[in-house]
C-alpha positions as CSV (number, residue, x, y, z in Angstrom):
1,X,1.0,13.9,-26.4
2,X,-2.0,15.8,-25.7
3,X,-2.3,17.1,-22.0
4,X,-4.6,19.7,-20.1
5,X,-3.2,22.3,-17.4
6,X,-5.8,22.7,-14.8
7,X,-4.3,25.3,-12.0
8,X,-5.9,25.6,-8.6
9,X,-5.6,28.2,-5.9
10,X,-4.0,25.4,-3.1
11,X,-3.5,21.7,-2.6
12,X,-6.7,21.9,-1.1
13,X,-9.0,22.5,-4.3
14,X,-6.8,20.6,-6.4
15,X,-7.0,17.7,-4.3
16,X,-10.7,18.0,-4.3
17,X,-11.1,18.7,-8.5
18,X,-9.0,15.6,-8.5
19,X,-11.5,13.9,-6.4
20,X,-14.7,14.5,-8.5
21,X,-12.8,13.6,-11.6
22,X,-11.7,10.4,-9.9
23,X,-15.9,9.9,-9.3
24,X,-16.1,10.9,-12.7
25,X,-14.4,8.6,-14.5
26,X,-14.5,5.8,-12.5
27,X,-18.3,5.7,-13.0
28,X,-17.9,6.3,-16.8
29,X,-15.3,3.4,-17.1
30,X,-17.4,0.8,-14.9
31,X,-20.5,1.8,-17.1
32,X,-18.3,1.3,-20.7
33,X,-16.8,-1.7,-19.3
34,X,-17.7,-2.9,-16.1
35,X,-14.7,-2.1,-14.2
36,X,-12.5,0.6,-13.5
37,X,-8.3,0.1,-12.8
38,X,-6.1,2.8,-11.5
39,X,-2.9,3.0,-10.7
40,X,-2.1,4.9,-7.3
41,X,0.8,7.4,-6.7
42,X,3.0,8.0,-3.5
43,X,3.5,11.2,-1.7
44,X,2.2,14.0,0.1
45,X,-0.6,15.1,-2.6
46,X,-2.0,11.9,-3.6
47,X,-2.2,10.9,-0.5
48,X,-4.8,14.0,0.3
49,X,-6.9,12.8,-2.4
50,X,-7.1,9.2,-0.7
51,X,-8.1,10.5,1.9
52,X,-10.8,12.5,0.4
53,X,-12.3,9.5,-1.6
54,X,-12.2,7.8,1.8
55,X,-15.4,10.2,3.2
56,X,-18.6,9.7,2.0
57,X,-19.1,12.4,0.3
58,X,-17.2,10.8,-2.5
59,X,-17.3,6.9,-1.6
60,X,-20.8,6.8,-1.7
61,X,-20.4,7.5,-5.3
62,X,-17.6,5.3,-6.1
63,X,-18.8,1.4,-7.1
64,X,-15.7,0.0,-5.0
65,X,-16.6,-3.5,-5.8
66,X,-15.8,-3.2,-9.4
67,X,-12.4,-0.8,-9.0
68,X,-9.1,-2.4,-9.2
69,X,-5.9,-0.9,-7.7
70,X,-2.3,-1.2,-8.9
71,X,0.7,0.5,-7.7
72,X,2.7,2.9,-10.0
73,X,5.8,2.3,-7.8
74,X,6.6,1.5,-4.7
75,X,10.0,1.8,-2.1
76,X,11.7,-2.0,-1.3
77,X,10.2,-2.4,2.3
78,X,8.1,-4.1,4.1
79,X,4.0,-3.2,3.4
80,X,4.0,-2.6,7.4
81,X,7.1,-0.1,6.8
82,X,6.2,3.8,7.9
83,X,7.9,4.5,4.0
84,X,5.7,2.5,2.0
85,X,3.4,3.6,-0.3
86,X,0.8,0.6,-0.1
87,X,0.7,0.9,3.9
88,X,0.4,4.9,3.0
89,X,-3.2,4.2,0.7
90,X,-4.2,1.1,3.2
91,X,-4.1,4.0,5.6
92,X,-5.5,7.1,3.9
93,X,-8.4,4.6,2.0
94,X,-8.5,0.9,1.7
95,X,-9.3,0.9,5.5
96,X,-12.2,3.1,5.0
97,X,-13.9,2.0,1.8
98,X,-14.7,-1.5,0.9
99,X,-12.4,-2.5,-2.2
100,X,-12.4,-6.4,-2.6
101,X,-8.9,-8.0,-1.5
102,X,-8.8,-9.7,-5.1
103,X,-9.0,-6.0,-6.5
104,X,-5.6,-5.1,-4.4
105,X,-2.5,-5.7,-6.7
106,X,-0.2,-4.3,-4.0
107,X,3.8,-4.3,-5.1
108,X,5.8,-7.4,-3.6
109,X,9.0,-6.6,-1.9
110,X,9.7,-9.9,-0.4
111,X,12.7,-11.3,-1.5
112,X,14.7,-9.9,-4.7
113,X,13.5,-6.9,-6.0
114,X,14.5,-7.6,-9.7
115,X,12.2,-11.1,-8.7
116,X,9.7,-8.8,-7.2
117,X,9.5,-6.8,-10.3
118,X,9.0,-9.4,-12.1
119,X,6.3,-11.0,-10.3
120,X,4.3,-7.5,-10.2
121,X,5.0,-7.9,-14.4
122,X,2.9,-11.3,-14.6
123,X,0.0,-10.2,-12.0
124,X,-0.3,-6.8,-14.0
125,X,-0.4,-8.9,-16.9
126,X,-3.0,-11.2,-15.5
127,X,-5.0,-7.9,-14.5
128,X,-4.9,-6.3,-17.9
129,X,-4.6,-8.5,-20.2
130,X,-2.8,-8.3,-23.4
131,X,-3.7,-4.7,-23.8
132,X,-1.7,-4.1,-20.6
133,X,-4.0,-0.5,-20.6
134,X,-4.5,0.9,-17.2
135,X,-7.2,3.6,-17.1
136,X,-6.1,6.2,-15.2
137,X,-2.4,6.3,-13.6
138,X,-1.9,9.0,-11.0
139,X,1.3,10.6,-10.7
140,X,3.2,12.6,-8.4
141,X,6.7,14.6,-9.2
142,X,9.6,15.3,-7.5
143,X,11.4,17.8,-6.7
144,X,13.9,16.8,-8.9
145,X,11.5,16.1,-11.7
146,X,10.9,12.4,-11.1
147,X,7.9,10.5,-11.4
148,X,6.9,7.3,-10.3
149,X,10.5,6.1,-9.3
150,X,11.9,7.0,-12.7
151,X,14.5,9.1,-10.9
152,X,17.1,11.0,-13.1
153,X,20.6,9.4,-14.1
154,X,18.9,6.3,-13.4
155,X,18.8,2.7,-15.9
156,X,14.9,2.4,-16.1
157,X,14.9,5.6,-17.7
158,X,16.2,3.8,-20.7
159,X,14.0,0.2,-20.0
160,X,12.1,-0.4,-23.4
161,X,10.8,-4.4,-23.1
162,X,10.0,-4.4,-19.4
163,X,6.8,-3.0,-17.8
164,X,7.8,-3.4,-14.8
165,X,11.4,-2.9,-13.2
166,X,13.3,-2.6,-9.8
167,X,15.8,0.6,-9.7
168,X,18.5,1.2,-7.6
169,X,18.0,4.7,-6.5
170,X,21.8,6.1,-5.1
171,X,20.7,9.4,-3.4
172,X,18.3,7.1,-1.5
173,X,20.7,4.1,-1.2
174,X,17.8,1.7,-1.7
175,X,16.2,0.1,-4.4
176,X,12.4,0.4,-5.2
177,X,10.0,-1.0,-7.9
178,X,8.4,1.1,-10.5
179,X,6.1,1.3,-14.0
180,X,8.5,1.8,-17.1
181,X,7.8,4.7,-19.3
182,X,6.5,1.3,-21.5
183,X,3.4,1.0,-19.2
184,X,2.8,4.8,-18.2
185,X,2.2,5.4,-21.7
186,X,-0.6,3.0,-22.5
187,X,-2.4,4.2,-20.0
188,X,-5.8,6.0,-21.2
189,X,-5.1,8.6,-18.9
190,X,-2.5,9.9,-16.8
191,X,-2.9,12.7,-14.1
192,X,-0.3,14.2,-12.6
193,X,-1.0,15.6,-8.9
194,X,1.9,18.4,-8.1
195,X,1.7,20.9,-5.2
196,X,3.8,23.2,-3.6
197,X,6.4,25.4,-4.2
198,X,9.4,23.5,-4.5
199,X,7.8,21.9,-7.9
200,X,8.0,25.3,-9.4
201,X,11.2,25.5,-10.9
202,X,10.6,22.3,-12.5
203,X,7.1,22.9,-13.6
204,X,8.5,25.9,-14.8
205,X,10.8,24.5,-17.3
206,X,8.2,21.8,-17.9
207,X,5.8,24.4,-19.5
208,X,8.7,26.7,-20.7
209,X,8.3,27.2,-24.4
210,X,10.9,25.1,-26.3
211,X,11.7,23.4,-22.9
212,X,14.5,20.8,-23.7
213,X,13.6,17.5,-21.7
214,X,15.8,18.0,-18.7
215,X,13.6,15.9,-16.1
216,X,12.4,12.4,-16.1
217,X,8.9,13.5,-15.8
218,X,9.3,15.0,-19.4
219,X,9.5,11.5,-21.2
220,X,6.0,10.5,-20.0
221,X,4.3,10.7,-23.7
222,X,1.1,8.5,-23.3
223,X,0.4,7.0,-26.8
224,X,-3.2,7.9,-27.2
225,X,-4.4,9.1,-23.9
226,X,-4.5,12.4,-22.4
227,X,-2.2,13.6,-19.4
228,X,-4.0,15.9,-17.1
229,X,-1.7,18.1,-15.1
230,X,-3.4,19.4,-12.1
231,X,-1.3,22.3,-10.5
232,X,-1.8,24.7,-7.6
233,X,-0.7,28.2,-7.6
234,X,2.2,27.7,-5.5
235,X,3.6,25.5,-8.2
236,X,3.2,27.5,-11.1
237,X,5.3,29.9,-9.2
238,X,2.5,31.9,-8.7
């Protein structure tokens, strides 16, 4: 898989690069094709950048109308829950900036979650089409080298047919709904937004030479795409 390192001195300037690239190639995609899908990321870092897009320096420049917006994964609550991720972005930007409703593809988690996951599955489909190409996913990682909700020691880690797929996750005693690797790696692009210096052991191992893959994280191997690991300095253990 091809990938680019970008390192920035804080979360601040990385959250901002990751803003004008966001511009960037959501303007390029809209042009090309006449829409733009992404698929947004929980946490701390990710939701910085939201919140960013959300001002006008950069909404001005976005063509909202014609962006669509997935979820990578999100925790088995309510949307009005303080933990979840779609109340998190409804927050940060979709109550700022002026996204059609039809454009929302928010996670369900009414009901079952393996039925949940599965109804997320058809509506992606529906989105995307029989490419099932998203482009750009945005990613977070964990402390313990998770991403999305592919958590380690966990059964989506080895999901090859599904796209879409609840997870029970033990040290959280709680299930949540996530992309398979299957779906992360059709994506054009992948971007990987990590901050802070509990990442760096991992990130250290990630970029170790002849790193053996130890984390979850390390299986994302995007088919044709490009992932683009933006860092700050306190991650790179610097």
């Amino acid at each position: 898989m091809k990938y680019i390192k970008l390192i920035w001195e804080n979360a601040e300037a990385l959250s901002i690069a990751a803003a004008h690239y966001f511009v960037e190639r959501s303007n390029k995609s809209i042009a090309e094709t006449g829409r733009f899908t992404v698929a947004l990321s929980g946490g701390s870092t990710p939701k910085a950048l939201y919140q960013l897009l959300a001002t006008p320096k950069f909404s001005r420049n976005i063509d909202w109308k014609n962006v669509h917006l997935l979820w990578g994964d999100e925790r088995f609550v309510p949307h009005t829950h303080e933990d979840s991720n779609y109340r998190m972005v409804k927050e940060a930007l979709l109550d700022h900036v002026k996204v059609p409703r039809k454009n929302i593809l928010a996670m369900p988690t009414k009901g079952e979650a393996k039925d949940c996951a599965m109804q997320y599955e058809k509506a992606i489909a529906d989105t995307l089409g029989k490419k099932m190409q998203i482009d750009l996913t945005l990613l977070g990682m964990g402390d313990d080298g998770h991403t999305a909700s592919l958590f380690p020691g966990t059964d989506i880690l080895n999901e090859k047919k599904k796209y879409i797929k609840e997870v029970w996750v033990e040290s959280k005693q709680t299930f949540r709904l996530s992309f398979t690797y299957r779906l992360i790696d059709n994506s054009k692009e992948a971007m990987f937004l990590v901050a802070g210096a509990a990442k760096a052991p991992v990130v250290k191992h990630i970029f170790s030479k002849n790193a053996t893959a130890k984390f979850p994280v390390q299986e994302v191997d995007l088919k044709k795409g490009t992932a683009i690991w933006m860092l700050d300095e306190a991650a790179m253990g610097n």
